[in-house]
N, C-alpha and C positions, 0 to 999 in steps of 0.2 A: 469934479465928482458928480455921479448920476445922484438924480433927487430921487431915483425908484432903491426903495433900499432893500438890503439882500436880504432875501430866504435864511431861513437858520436851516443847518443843514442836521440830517438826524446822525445821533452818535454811532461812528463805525467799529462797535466793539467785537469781540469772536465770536460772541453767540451771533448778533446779528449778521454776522458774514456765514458762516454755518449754516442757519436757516436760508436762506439768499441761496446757497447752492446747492440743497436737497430737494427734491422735489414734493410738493403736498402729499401727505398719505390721504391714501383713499381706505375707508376700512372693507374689508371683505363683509359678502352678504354670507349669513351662515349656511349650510345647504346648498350651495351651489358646488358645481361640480369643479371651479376650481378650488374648493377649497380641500378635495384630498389630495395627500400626496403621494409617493409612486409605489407606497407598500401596498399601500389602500387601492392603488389605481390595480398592481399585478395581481391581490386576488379578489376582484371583484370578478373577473368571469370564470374561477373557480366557484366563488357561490352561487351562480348563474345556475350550475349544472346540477339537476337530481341525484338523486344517492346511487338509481342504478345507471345512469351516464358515468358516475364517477367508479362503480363496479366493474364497469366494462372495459373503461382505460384502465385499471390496474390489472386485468386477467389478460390486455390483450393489446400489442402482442407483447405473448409470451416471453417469460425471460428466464429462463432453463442454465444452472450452472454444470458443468462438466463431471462432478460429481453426482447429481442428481440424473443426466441423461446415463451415467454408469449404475447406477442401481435399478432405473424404470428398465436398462436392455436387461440387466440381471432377472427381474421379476418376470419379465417376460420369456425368458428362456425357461424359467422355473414352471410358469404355467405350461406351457406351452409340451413339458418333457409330463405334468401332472395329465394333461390331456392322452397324451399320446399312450400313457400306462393304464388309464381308464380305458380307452378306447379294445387297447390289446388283449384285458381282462374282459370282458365286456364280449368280444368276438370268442376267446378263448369257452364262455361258457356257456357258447348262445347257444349251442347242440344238448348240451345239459337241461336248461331251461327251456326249451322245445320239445324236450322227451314227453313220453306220455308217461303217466306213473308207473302201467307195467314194467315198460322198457327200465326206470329206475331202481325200480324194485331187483328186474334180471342182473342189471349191471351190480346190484349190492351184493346180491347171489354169489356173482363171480367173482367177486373181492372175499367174500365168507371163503367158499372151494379152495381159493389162491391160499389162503393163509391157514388150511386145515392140510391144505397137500404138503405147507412146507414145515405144517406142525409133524403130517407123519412121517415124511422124511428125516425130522433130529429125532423123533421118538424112535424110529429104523435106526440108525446111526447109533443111540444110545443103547439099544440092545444087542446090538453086534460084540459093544464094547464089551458090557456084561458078560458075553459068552464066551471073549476072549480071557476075563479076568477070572469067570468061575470055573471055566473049565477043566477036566481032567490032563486033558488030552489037548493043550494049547496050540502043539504044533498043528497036529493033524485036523482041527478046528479053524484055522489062518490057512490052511491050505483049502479048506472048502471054501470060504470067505475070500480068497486068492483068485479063484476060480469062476466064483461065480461074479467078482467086480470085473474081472474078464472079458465075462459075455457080456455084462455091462456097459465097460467101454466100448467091446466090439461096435452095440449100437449104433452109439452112439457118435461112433467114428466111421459108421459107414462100411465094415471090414465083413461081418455078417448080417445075414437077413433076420426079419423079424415079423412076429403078426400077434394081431390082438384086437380090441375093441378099436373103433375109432370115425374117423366119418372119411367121404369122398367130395369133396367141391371140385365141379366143372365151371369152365369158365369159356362161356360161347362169346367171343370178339370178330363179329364178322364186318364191323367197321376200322377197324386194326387202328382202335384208339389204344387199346391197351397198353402202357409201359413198364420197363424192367421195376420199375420203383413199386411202381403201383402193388404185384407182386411178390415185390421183397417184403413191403408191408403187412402184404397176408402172410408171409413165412415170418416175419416176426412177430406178429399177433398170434400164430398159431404157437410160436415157442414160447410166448407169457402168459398161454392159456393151459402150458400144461402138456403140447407135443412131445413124446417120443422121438418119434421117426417120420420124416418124411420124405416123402417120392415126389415130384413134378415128371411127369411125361415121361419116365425111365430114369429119370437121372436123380440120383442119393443127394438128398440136402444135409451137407454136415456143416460143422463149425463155421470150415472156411469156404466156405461158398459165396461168389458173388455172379449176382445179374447182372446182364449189359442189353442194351438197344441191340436189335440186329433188322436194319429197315422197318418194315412193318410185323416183326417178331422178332422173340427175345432169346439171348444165349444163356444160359444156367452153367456155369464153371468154364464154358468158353463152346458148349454144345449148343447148337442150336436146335429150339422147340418152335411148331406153330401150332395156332388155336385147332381145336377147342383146348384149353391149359387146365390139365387135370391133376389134384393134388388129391396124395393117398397119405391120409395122416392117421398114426396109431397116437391115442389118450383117451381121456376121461369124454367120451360124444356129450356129457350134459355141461361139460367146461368149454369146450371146442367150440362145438356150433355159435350158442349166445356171444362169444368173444366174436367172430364174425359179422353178429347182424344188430351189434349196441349202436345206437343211432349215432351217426356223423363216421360208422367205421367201416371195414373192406367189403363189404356188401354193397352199402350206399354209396361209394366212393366210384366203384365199379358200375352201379347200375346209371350212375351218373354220365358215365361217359360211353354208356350205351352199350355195356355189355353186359349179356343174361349169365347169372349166378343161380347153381343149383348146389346145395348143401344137402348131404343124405349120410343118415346114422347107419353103422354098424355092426356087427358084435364081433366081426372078423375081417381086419385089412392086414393082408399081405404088403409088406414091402421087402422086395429081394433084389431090388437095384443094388449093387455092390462096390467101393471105391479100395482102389488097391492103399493098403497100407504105407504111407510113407513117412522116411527116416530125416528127422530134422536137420537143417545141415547145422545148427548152431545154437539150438537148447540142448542141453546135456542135466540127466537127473543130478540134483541134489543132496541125493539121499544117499549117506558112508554105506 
């Protein structure tokens, strides 16, 4: 036996084997950057960022759903048709709103005239009626009435002549701007002002009358006229003329495109251009 005697050896219990295989903790320093963890770690560089950095990543980019890009093209068509109606209102009254007051006042004038001609035209009409109802002698009364609606129509269909008060517009186009339309406008402005009857160049304007282009001059019912184009219109000369020279209308229209307009009053136009009567192939009266 050795005379060195043995070590007591330390007791091998669980805990001491336990500690034995874990390693020493080390305590964390507080404030150091290991000690966040990864919730902490992902938004720390959102708090980094200013309120308007963080305004700018949510506006952009944009994130637009399908329904929303359906209503922004809606509103945009909306606006877009609101414009286009301003605009055409806008053009439609910029000659109104250019007049000078005279001019306005004329143009009221001619609206009062319009609406006094067609007052004495039902008051005529109503007294016709009267003379039918009072009368002794109803037949023989319907037959003057008969007679004179007649020459009436003749007129106004062109079958006989006629004369009366009224004006003469010449129209000098020696630049051969003038066309059929431009024309037809003056013959319709002269029938809402109040025409009876009227002539261009020889030839009867009735109902069915239309203009056409014919190279640098125009045909009237398939005749051809060239300048100077002079119209012989039987009405009222103080309803006539101003329907003519209301700003933006067949005066201005014409002088625009370089043609000289004369307008002249008075007390007696002939119109004895004549159009043969013709028989409908396919209106038949209605009347037992």
């Amino acid at each position: 036996m050795s005379n060195e005697e043995e070590k007591p050896q330390a007791p091998q219990g669980p805990e001491h084997r336990l500690r034995k295989e874990l390693p020493q903790e080390i305590p964390a320093a507080a404030g150091t950057p290991g000690a966040l963890n990864e919730a902490e770690e992902a938004k720390a560089p959102a708090a980094a960022l200013t309120g308007r950095q963080r305004l700018a990543q949510g506006l952009w980019p944009p994130r637009v759903t399908r329904a929303q890009f359906i209503v922004a093209l809606l509103l945009f068509g909306l606006g877009f048709g609101l414009a286009v109606q301003v605009a055409s209102n806008s053009d439609s009254g910029s000659a109104l709103r250019g007049a000078r007051q005279e001019d306005l006042v004329r143009i009221l004038d001619e609206l009062d005239d319009r609406t006094q001609r067609l007052q004495d035209e039902k008051q005529g009409l109503e007294d016709q009626r009267s003379e039918l109802e009072n009368s002794s002698d109803r037949a023989e009364e319907a037959r003057k009435q008969t007679a004179e609606k007649e020459k009436q129509l003749g007129i106004l269909a062109g079958t006989v002549a006629a004369q009366g008060p009224g004006i003469t517009m010449t129209i000098q186009d020696t630049k051969g701007t003038v066309q059929a339309d431009m024309l037809l406008d003056a013959i319709q402005e002269l029938r809402a002002a109040g025409a009876e009857a009227i002539q261009v160049n020889g030839v009867r304007v009735v109902a069915g009358t239309y203009l056409t282009d014919s190279g640098k001059s125009v045909s009237v019912d398939g005749n051809k006229i060239t300048q100077p184009y002079r119209f012989q219109v039987i009405g009222k000369p103080q309803d006539l003329e101003p329907a003519l020279n209301i700003p933006g209308g067949v005066v201005q229209t014409l002088e625009k495109e370089q043609a000289t307009v004369t307008v002249e009053r008075s007390t007696k136009i002939v119109v004895d251009a004549l159009r043969a009567a013709e028989q409908p192939d396919y209106a038949r009266s209605s009347s037992q």
